[in-house]
N, C-alpha and C positions, 0 to 999 in steps of 0.2 A: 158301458161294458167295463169300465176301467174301477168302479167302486174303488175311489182313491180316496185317502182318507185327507182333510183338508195341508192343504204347507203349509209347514211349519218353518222357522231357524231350527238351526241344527243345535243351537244353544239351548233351546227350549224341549229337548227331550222327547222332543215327538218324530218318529219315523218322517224321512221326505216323504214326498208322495208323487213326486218325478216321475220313478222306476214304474209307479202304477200306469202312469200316461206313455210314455216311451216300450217300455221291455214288454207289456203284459199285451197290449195291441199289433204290436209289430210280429209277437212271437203267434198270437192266436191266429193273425191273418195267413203268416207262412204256414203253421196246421192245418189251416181250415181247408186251402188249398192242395194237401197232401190227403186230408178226411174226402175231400170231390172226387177219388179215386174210389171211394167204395160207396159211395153214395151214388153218382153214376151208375155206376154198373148193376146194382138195386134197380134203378129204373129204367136200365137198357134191357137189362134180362128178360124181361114180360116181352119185349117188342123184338126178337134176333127173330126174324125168321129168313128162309132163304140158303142163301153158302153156309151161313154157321145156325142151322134147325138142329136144338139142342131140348134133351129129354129135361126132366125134374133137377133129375141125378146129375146129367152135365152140367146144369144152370147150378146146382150145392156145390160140383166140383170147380168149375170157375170164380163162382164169386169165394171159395175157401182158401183153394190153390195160393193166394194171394198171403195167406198167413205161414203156409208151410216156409216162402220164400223172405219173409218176416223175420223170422228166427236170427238168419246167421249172424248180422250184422248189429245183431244186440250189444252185445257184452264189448267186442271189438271198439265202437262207435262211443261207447260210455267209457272205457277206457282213454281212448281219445279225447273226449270231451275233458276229463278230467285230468289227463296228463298234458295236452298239448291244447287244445281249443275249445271247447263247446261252440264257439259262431264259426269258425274256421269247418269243423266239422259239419255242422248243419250247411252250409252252403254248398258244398262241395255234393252232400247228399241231395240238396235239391236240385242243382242242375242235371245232377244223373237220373231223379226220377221222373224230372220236365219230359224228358228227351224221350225217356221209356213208356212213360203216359201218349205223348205223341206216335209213338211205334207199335204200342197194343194197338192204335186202328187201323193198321196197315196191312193186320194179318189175313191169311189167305184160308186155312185151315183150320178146324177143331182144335189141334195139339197146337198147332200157333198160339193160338190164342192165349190156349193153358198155360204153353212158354211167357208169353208177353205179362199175365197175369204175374205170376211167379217171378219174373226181372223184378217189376214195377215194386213187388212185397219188398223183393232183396234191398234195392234202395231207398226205400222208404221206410225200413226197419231200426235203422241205427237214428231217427232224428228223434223220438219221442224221448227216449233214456237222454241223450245229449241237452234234449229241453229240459228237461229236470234238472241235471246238473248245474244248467244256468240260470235256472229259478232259484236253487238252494244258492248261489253266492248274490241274491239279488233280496231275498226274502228272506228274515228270522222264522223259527220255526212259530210263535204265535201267528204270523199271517200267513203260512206258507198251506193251509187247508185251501182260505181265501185263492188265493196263486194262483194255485194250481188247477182250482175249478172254474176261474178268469180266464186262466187260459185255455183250461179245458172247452168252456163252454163252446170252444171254436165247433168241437162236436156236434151238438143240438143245433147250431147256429148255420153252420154248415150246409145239414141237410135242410135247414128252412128255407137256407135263400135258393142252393144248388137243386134240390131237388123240382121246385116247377121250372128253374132256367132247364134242364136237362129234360124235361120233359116239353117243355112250350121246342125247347132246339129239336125236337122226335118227329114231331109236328111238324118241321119243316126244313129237314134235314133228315140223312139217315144214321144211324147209328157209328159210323164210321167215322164222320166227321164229328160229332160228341165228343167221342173218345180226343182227336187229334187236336181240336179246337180246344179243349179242357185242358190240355198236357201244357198249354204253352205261358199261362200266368204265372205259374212256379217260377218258368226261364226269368220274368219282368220284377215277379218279386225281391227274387233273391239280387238284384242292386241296392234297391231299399234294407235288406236284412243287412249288405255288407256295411253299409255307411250311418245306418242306428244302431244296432246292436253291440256292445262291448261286454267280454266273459266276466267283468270285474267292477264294481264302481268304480274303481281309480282310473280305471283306463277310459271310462264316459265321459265324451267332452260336453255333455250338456246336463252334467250334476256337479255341484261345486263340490270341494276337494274337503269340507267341512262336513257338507251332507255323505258323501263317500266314506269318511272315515266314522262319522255315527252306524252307518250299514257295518261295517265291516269291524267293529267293532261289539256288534250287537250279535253278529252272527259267528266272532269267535268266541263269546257270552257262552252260545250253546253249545259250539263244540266242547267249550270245558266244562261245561255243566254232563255231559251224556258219561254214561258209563265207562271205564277200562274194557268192559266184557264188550262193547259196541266196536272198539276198534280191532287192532292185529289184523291178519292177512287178509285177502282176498277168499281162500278159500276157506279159513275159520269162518268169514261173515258168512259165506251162502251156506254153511253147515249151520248155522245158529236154529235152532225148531223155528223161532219165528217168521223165518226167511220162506222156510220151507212150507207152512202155513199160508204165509202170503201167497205162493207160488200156484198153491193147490186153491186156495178162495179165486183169486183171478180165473185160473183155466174155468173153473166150474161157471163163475160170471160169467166171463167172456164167450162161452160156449152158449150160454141162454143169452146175450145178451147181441151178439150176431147172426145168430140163427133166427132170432124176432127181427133184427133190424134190415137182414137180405132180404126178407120175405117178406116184410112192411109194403111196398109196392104193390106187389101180385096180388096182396089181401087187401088194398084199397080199389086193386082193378075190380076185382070180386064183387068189392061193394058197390060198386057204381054200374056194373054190368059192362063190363068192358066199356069203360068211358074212357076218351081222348085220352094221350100220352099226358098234354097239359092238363086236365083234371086229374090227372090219377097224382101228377107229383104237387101242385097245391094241393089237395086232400094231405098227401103223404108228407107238408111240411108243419101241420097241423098239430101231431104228435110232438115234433119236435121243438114248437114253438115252446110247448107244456114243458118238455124236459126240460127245454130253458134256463127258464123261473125254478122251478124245482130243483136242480143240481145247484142253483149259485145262493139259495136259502139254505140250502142245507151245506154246504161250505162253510156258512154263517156260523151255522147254529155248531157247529163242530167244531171250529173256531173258539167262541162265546164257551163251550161248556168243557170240551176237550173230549168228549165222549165218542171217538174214533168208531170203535166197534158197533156202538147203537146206530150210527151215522153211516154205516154199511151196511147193515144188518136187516132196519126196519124196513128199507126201500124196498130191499129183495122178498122178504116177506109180503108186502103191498105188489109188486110185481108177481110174485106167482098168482097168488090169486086172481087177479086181474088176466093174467095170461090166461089160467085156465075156464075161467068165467067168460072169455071173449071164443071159447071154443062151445060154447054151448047155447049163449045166447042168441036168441033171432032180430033181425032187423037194423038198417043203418046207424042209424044214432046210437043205440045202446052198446053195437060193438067198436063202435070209433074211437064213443067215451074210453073204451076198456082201451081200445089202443092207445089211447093218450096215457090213462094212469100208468099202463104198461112201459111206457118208454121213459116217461117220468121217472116210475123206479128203478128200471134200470141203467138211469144214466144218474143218479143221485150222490150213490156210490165214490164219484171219481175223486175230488178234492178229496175228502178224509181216508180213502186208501191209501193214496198216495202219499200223504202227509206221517203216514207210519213208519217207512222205513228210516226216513232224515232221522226220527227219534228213535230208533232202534239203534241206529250206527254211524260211523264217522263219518267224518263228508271223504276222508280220503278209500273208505271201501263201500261209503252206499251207492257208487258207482255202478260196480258191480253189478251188487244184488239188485238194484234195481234194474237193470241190465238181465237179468237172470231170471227174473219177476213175469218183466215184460216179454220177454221171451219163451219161455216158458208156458206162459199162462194164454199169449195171442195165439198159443196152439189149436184151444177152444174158437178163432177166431173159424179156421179149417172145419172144425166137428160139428159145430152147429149149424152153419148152413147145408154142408153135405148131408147132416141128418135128416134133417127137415126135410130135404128134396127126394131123399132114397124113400125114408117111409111115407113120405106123399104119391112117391109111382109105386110103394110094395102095398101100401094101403089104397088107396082108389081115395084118401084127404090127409089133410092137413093135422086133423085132432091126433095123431097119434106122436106125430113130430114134435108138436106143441106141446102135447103132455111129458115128452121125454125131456124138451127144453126147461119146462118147470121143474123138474127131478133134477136138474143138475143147477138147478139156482138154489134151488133146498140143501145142496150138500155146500155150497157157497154158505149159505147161512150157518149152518152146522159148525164149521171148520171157521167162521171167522168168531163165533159166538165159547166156541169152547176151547178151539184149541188156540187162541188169542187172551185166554183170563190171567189174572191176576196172577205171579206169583210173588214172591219175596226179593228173588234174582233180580224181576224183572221192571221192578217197583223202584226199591233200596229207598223210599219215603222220597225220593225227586218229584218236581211239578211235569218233568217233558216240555221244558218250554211254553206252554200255555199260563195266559193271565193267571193274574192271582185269586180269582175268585172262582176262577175255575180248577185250582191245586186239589180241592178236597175228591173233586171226582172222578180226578186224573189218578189220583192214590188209590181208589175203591178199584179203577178198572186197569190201568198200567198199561192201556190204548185209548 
């Protein structure tokens, strides 16, 4: 997991490769553990039955709720991050969301529960932007695709290992203890995050002070290479069109790509004819394994070429189709495949989105906007699952849901394909931090 590129001396001009083994493992595992919050509740949803008997629509309103409470703590947390701590901040966020995780299974009511969802979002909202922040002083922008999709992977990862534990625990436990049993590895983590993690390589005591100063020297390389137009204020950045672009491509992803992945469960029950809790979430880690592989190749490749927007673009493209192709086809095998290609492209995306704003803007306001991004855009987080669920009880299936989640992945592509091109502004002949042999295509596309 760590694709670390071999050590080096720090003499010899080649990145450490430390940070790969330390920052990128430590920071995925604390994710992974924050991602078993919606991965969970994916495969508890199929099985509430009892005190909390909940419709389609409840089950879209619960697993969504989770994003409305997402929101607040964006911008705040990445502020943070960047004035005072990134680790300081992430810690403090995961003990609050251990405890919250533990207290959603203790609820007694329908609206509890919604409450408890909704806490869990609020503190669990400010750690993604804060992890970014401490990627960009750990990673130049050439490998920061790579990063970001290393640590990303915790994603795909997540649900492969969490999803059959959560369902084999269904099996022999009730839903209640899940939830409260799952809340408590955050609390054990976060000792480990406080005594490996440092915001800075200078402050790492297990990177020599040689290797630290090639990092930080490399990464204020790019801060003077980016644009004048990339820095100034906080709210000149989130006004910038590209920012505003990003905001609008994410909602529309995250809106297809949540709405497929609450509901990845239920369509595996389907397939198995209501088979065991533990069958439905080994099946259900399946896809995920796929997305895997697929997001951290194509990191790579976005990396290697610099071509940002083709590296978000084509996934979503091969995810619709596949979404809508899995709505019409008949029989196990052929719609599983479509689930796997499905979750593949929808999770391909992550490394090279994220990898756009570091080069759009300064490290002291991509904060921010990245803050503003994520925020913003995990609103889709909300839309997709509730849609799903409403037009599945207003419909009498799922095809109609599905079709509207493919509509909003099409405008994802639209908006990162067109209103992401090329201009003069946004060009000015610079490479964006990418290899030198990938400068000529970095010029043609300016993402």
């Amino acid at each position: 997991m760590t694709d670390a590129p071999q050590t080096a001396d720090a003499s010899s001009g080649a990145a450490p490769a430390e940070r790969w083994v330390y920052v990128i493992p430590v920071a995925a595992i604390m994710y992974m553990l924050a991602y078993l919050d919606r991965n969970n509740i994916s495969v508890v949803l199929p099985y509430l039955h009892g005190d909390l008997e909940l419709s389609n629509a409840d089950k879209g309103l619960a697993g969504g709720i989770f994003f409305v409470g997402y929101v607040f703590l964006q911008i705040p947390a990445a502020v943070l991050a960047q004035r005072w701590s990134a680790r300081k901040t992430v810690l403090l966020l995961m003990v609050a969301w251990g405890l919250s995780a533990v207290l959603s299974g203790l609820v007694q009511s329908r609206n509890q529960f919604y409450a408890a969802r909704f806490v869990l979002g609020f503190f669990e909202g400010g750690v993604w932007p804060a992890v970014l922040i401490l990627l960009a002083s750990w990673f130049p922008l050439r490998e920061r695709a790579r990063a970001n999709a290393l640590w990303m992977a915790c994603l795909p990862l997540s649900s492969v290992l969490m999803a059959p534990l959560s369902g084999w625990m269904l099996d022999h436990a009730n839903w209640r203890w899940v939830l409260v049993l799952q809340g408590l590895p955050p609390l054990l983590w976060a000792v480990v995050w406080w005594f490996t993690v440092a915001d800075h390589p200078a402050q790492a005591r297990w990177i020599s002070r040689a290797e630290a100063a090639h990092l930080e020297r490399a990464i204020a390389a790019d801060e003077a290479a980016k644009s004048p137009a990339g820095g100034g204020s906080y709210l000149a950045a989130v006004r910038r069109r590209p920012v505003l672009v990003l905001i609008g491509v994410y909602f529309f992803w995250i809106t297809g790509f949540y709405g497929f992945s609450l509901w990845l469960p239920a369509v595996v029950k389907e397939l198995t004819h209501d088979g065991s809790a533990t069958e439905v979430g080994l099946l259900t880690a399946i896809p995920f394994t796929v997305a895997l592989a697929v997001m951290i190749g194509n990191a790579v490749w976005s990396d290697r070429t610099g071509r940002r927007r083709q590296a978000v673009a084509l996934p979503l493209v091969v995810g619709i189709a596949a979404l809508l192709l899995g709505q019409v086809v008949h029989g196990a095998l052929p719609r599983m495949v479509l689930l796997c290609i499905t979750a593949a492209a929808l999770y391909a995306p992550y490394g090279p989105f994220w990898a756009i704003p570091g080069q759009l803007l300064r490290l002291e306001v991509v904060a921010v906007a990245m803050g503003l991004i994520n925020a913003l855009g995990n609103l889709g987080g909300f839309a997709g699952p509730y849609l799903v669920g409403w037009l599945t009880d207003a419909t009498g299936t799922s095809l109609t849901g599905f079709a509207v989640l493919a509509g909003f992945l099409a405008v994802a592509v639209i908006l990162v394909t067109l209103g992401l091109r090329p201009s003069a502004a946004s060009l000015r002949g610079r490479t964006l931090g990418v290899p030198a042999r990938a400068s000529n295509s970095v010029r043609n596309e300016g993402c």
